[in-house]
N, CA and C of each residue as an Amber inpcrd file, in Angstrom:
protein
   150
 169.6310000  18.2990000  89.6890000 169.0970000  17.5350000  88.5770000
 170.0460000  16.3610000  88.3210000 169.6380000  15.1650000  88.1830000
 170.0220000  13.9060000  87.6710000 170.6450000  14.2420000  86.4460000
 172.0260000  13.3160000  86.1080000 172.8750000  13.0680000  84.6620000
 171.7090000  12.8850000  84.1240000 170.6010000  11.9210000  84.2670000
 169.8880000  11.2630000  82.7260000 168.5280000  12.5370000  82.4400000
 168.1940000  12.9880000  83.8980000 167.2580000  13.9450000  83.6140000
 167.7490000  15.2080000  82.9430000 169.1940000  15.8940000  83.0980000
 169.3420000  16.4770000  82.3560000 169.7500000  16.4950000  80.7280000
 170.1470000  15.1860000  80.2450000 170.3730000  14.4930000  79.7560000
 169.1740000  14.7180000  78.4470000 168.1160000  14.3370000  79.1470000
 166.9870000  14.5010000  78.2070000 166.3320000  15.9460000  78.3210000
 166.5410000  16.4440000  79.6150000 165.8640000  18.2860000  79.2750000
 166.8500000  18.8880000  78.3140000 168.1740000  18.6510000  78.1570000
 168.7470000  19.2690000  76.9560000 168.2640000  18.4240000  75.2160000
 167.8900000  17.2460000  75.6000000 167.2920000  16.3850000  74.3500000
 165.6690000  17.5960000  73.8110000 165.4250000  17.4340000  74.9210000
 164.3310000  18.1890000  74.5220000 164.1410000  19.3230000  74.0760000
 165.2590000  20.4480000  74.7470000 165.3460000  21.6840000  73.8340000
 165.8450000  21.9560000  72.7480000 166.6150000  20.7060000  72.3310000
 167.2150000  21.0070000  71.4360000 165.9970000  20.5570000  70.3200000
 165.6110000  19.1980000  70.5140000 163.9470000  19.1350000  69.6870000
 163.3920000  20.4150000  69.3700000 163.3400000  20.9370000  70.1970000
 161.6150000  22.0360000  70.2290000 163.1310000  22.9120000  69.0680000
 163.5810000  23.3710000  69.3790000 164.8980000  24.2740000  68.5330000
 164.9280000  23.8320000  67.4820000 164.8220000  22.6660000  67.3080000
 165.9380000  22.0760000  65.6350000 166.8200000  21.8150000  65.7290000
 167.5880000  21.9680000  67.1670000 169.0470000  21.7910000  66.8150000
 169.6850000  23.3080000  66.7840000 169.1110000  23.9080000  67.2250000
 169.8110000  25.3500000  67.1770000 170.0020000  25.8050000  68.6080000
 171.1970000  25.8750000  69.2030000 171.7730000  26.4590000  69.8710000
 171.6050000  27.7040000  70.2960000 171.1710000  28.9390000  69.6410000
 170.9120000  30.2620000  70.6290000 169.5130000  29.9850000  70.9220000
 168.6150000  29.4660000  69.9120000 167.3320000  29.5570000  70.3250000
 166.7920000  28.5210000  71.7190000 167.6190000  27.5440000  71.7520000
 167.7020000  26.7320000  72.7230000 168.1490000  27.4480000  74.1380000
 169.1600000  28.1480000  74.0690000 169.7500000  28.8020000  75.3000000
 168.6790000  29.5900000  75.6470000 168.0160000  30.5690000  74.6030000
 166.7640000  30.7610000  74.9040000 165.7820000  30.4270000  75.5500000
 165.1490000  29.8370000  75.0770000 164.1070000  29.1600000  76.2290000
 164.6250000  28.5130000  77.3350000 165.8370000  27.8170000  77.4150000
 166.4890000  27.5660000  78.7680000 166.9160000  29.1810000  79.8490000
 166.9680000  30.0430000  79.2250000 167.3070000  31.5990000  79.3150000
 168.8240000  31.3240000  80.2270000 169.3630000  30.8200000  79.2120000
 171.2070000  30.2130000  79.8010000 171.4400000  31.4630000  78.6790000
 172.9420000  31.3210000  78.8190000 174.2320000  31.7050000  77.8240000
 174.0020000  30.4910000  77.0140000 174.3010000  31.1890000  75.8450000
 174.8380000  29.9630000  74.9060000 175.5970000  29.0910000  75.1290000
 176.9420000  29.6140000  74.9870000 178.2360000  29.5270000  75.5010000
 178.2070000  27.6160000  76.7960000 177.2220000  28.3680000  77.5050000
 176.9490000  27.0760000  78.7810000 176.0060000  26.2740000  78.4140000
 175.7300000  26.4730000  78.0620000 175.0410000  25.3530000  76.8040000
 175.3470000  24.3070000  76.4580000 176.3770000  24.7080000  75.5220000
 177.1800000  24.3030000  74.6360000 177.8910000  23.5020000  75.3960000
 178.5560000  23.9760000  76.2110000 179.5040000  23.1030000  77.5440000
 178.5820000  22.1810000  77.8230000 177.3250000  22.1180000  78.4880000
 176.3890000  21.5050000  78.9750000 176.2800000  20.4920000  78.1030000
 175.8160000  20.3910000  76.8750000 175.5240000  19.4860000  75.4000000
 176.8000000  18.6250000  75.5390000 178.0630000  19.6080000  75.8380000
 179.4550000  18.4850000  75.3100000 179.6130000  17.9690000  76.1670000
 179.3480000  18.1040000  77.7010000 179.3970000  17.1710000  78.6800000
 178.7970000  15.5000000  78.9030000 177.6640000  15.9360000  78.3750000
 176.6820000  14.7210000  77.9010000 176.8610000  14.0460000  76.9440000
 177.3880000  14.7180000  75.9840000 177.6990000  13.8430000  74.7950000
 176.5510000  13.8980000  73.9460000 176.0140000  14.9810000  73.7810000
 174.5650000  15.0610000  72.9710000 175.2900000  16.5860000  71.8380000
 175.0920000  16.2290000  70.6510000 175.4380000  16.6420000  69.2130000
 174.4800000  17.4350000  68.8670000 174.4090000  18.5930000  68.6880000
 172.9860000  19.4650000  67.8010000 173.0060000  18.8600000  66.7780000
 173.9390000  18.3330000  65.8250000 173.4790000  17.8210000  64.3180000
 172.3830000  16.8220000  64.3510000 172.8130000  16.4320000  65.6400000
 171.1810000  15.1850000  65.3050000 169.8670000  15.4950000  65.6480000
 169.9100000  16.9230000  66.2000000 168.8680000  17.3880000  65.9190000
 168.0120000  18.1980000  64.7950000 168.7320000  18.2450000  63.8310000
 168.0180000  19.0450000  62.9000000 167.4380000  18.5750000  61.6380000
């Protein structure tokens, strides 16, 4: 997967979520945890999702 495509598939779960982090790992069916790593890599913030 592409930086920008993943970029926006994490934009997007975090949309459908709110901004919530387990429920997001969820439907991605990740760890949280890598997630989270994943989000801070990109530089994408849950606060601006909610």
């Amino acid at each position: 997967m592409t930086e920008a495509a993943e970029t926006e598939y994490l934009s997007a779960l975090l949309e459908r979520s709110q901004g919530r982090i387990g429920v997001a790992a969820e439907l991605a069916g990740v760890d949280p945890r890598s997630l989270f790593d994943r989000l801070r890599k990109h530089g994408i913030r849950k606060e601006n999702f909610r």
